[in-house]
N, C-alpha and C positions, 0 to 999 in steps of 0.2 A: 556425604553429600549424595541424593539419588538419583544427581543428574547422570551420571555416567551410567548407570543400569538402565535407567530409562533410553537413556540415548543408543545402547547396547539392544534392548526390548524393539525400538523402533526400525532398528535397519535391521534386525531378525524379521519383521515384519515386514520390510519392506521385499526382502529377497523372497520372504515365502510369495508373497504377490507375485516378484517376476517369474517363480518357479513352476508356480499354480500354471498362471498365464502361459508361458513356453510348455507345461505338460496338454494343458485344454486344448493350444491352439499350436500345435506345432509349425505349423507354416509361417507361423506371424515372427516379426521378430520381439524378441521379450526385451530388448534391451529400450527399446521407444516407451514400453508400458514402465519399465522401472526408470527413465530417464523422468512419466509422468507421473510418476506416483512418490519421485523424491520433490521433482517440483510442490509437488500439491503440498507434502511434509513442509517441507521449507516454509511456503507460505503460511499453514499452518500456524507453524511454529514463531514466524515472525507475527504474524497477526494476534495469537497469544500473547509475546512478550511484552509486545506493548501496550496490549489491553492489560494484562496485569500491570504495566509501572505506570500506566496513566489512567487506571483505575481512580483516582483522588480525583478526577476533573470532572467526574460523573458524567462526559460525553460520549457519545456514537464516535465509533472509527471517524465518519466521514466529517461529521463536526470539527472531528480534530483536526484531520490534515485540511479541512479549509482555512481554519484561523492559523493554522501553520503556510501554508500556501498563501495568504492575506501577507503574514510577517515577513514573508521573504520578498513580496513583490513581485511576485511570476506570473498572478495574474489578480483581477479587481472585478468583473465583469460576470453575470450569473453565465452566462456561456459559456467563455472562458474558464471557468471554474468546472463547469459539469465535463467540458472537454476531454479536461487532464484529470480527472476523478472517473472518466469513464461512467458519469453519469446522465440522466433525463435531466431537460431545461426542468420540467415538472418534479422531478427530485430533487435537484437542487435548489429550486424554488421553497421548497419544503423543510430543507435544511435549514438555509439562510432566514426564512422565520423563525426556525426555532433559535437562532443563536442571534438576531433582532430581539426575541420576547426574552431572551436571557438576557440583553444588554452587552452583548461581545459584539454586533456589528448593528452595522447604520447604513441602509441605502442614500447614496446621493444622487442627485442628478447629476450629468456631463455635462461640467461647463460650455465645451464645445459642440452638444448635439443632446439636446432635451432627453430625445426619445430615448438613450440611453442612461443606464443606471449603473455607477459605479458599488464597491464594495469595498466598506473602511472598517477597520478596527477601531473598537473604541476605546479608553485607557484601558476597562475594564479588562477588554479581549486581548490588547497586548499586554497586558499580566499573564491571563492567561495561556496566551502563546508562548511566553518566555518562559513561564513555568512548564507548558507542556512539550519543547524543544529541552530544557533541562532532561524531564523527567525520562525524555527520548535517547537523551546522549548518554544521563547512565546506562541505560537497559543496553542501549546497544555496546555501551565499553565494554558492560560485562561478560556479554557475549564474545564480543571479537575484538577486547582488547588486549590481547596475548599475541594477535594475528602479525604476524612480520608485516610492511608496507607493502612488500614485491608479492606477496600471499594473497595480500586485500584488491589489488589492482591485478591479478590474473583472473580471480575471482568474479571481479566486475567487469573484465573483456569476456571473460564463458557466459557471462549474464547476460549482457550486451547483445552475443552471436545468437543467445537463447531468445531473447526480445524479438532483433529481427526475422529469426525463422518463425516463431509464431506469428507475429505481427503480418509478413509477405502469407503466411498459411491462412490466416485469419482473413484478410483483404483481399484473397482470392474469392472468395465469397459476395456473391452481387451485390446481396444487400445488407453487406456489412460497411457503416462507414464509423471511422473512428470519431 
């Protein structure tokens, strides 16, 4: 299996980075640039696996987790959607046609306020949402399904504390709004 070389290959890489960084910049601390340069791995790396296991759905990242965010109910509304997607009304807008002209969702109007436009699944789209919530739950067993319980939930409070420091570092910024 060449996952373990690879994964061996990358935190050699990752250390030459902090080393580089702490030889160029001796004053800085190296440990912030390798805290950033394992984050960005991570993400990487997540962003891969599931492009590879939901590669058969033939959609964009964001197409997916909005017919996944539709199946769960967290939110229905193009705002709402681009909110917690950390995207433009004008992106999202653009999304949500494309997966309108596929037949995975249906704008409606708000029964209680015209000018509002809700965001439904359509049989179509919760197939494919259930298949791409499968095809998400293998990728990730196989990742981190060895992980002890108490492993996966310390992991998620260090994520958590990571969240709110960038998020407080981010939002310090004027014309930053989430």
């Amino acid at each position: 299996m060449p996952a373990p070389d690879f994964a061996q290959q990358l935190q050699q890489d990752l250390d030459d980075i902090e080393h580089g960084v702490a030889a160029a910049a001796p004053g800085s601390d190296s440990r912030l640039i390798a805290l950033s340069s394992r984050l960005a791995a991570v993400a990487g790396l997540h962003r891969g696996l599931l492009e590879d296991a939901l590669a058969e759905l033939d959609m964009t990242q964001v197409e997916e987790q909005v017919i996944g965010i539709l199946r769960g109910g967290v939110a229905d509304t193009p705002g709402e959607l681009a909110r917690l997607m950390w995207q433009t009304r004008a992106g999202m807008t653009r999304t949500l046609d494309r997966l309108e002209r596929r037949g995975l969702v249906r704008r409606d109007a708000d029964p209680e306020d015209g000018r509002r436009v809700r965001i439904r699944l359509t049989a179509k789209g919760d197939r494919t949402a259930e298949r791409r919530h499968e095809l998400e739950a293998e990728a990730l067993e196989s990742a981190f399904g060895d992980a002890e319980k108490a492993e996966l939930e310390r992991l998620r409070r260090a994520l958590d504390r990571v969240i709110e420091r960038l998020a407080a570092a981010r939002s310090a910024h004027a014309n930053w709004t989430p």
